[in-house]
C-alpha positions in Angstrom: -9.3 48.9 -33.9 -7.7 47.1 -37.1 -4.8 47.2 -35.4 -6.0 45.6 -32.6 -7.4 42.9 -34.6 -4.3 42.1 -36.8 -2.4 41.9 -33.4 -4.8 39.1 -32.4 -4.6 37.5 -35.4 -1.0 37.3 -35.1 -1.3 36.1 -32.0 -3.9 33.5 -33.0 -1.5 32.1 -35.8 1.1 32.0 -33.1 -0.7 30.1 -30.6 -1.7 27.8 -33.8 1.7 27.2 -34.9 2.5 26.3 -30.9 -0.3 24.0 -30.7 1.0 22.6 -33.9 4.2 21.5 -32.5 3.0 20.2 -29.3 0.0 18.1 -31.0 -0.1 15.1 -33.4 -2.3 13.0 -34.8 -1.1 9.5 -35.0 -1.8 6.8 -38.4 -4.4 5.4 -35.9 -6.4 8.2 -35.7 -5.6 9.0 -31.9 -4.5 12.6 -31.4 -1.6 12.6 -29.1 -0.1 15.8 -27.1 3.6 16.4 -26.6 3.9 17.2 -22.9 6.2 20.2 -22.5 8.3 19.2 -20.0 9.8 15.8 -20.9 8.8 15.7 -24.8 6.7 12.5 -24.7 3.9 12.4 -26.7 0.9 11.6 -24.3 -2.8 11.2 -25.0 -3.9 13.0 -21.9 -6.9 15.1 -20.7 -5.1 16.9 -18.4 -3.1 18.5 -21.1 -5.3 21.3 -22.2 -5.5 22.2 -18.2 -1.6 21.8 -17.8 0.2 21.5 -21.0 1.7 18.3 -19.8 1.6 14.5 -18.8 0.3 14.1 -15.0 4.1 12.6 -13.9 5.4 15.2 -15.2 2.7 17.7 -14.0 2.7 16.3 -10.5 6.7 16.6 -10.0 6.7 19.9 -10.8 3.5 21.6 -9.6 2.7 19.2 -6.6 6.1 18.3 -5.7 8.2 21.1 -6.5 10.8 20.2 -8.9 12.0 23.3 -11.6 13.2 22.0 -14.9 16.6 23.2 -13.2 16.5 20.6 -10.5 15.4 17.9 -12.5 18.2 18.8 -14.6 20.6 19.4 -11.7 19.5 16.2 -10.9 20.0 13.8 -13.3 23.9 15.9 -14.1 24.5 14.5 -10.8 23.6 10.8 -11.7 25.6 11.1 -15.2 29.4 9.9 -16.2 30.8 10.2 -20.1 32.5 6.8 -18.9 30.4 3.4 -17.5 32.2 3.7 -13.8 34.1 0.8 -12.2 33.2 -0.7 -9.3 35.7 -0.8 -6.7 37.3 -4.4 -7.9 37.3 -2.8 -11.2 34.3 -4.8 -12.8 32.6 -2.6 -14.9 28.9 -1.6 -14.2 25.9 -2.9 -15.9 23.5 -1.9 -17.9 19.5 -2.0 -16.0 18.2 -3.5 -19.4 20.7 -6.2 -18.5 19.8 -6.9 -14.9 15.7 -6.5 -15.7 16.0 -9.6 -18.4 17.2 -11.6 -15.8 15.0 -10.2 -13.3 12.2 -10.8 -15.5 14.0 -15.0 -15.8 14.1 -15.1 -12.1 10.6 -13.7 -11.8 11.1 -10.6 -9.6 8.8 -7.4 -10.8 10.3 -5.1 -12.6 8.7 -2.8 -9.9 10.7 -3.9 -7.3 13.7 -3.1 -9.5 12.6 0.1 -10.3 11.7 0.9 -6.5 14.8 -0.2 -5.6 16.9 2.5 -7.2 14.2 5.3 -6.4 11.7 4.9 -8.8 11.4 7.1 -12.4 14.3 9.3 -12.4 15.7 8.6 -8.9 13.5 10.9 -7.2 12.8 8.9 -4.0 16.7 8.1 -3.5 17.7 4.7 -4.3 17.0 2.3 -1.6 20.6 1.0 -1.4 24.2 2.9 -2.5 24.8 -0.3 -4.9 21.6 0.7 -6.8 21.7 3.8 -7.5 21.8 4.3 -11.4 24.7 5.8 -13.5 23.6 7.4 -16.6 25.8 7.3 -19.6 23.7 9.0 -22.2 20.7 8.1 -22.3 21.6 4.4 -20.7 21.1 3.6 -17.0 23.8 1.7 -15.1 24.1 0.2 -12.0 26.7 -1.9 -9.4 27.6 -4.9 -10.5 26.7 -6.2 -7.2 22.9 -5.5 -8.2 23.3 -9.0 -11.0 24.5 -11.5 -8.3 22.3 -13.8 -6.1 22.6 -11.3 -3.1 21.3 -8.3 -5.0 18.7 -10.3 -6.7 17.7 -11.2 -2.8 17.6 -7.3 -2.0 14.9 -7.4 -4.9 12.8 -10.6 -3.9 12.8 -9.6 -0.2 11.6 -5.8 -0.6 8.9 -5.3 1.7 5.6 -4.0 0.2 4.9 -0.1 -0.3 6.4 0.9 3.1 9.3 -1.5 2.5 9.0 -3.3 5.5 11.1 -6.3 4.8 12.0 -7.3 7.7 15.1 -8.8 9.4 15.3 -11.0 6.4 15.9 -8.1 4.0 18.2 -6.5 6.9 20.4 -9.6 6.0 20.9 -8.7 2.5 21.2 -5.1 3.1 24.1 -6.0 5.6 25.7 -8.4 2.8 24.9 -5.8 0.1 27.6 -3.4 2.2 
């Protein structure tokens, strides 16, 4: 039986050193949980049920996705180099292209639907936005920055993207 009970303390001291590591308490008192998938530190309910944030929680256990294929994934989206685009202008940065999105006034929402939302996982709505990664930087087209590819963003229908023939106009320009 004291064996037994040295095991579980072992095991206890384990589990606290885990819990250690995967918990924080930040200089505002908040405790915050690191979720074990994507390594953000979340203040979550859900993560003594699941161990992580609910994004990260509902791609994998709701919609399938293994660490693999997210990884898979996003080695498919990545370059060492920032690609040219087929005139040879080089591709820019999203940071770029959301300040003046943000000058033009178009949501950042439509910018972010439009090239498949976190991480590309619905598909980007259009070839020219669909990101590059260069460490840990996103880039896309250069088309995306002129006034036809801000029009793709102002003229993205609601949630069903129903834009109409208006946006079929720019998605015909856009190719």
């Amino acid at each position: 039986m004291a064996k037994n009970e040295k095991v579980e303390t072992v095991a206890e001291i384990v589990e606290a050193d885990r819990r250690a590591t995967l918990t924080r308490t930040m200089e505002d008192g908040t405790l915050r949980f690191k979720c074990q998938y994507c390594g953000k530190w979340i203040g979550a309910e859900s993560f003594e049920e699941f161990m992580a944030g609910s994004y990260c929680h509902q791609l994998r256990d709701e919609q399938g996705w293994t660490e693999g294929a997210l990884r898979e994934h996003r080695a498919n989206m990545s370059s060492t180099d920032v690609p040219l685009a087929e005139d040879g202008r080089a591709y820019i940065k999203v940071a770029a292209l959301d300040r003046l999105c943000k000058r033009e006034g178009i949501s950042i929402s439509r910018l972010v639907k439009a090239f498949g939302g976190d991480r590309t996982i619905n598909g980007a709505l259009h070839p020219k936005f669909q990101p590059v990664y260069v460490g840990r930087a996103r880039y896309l087209h250069p088309d995306c920055m002129e006034e036809w590819g801000l029009n793709f963003l102002r003229t993205m229908g609601g949630r069903d993207n129903g834009g109409g023939s208006e946006q079929s106009a720019v998605e015909a320009a856009l190719s």
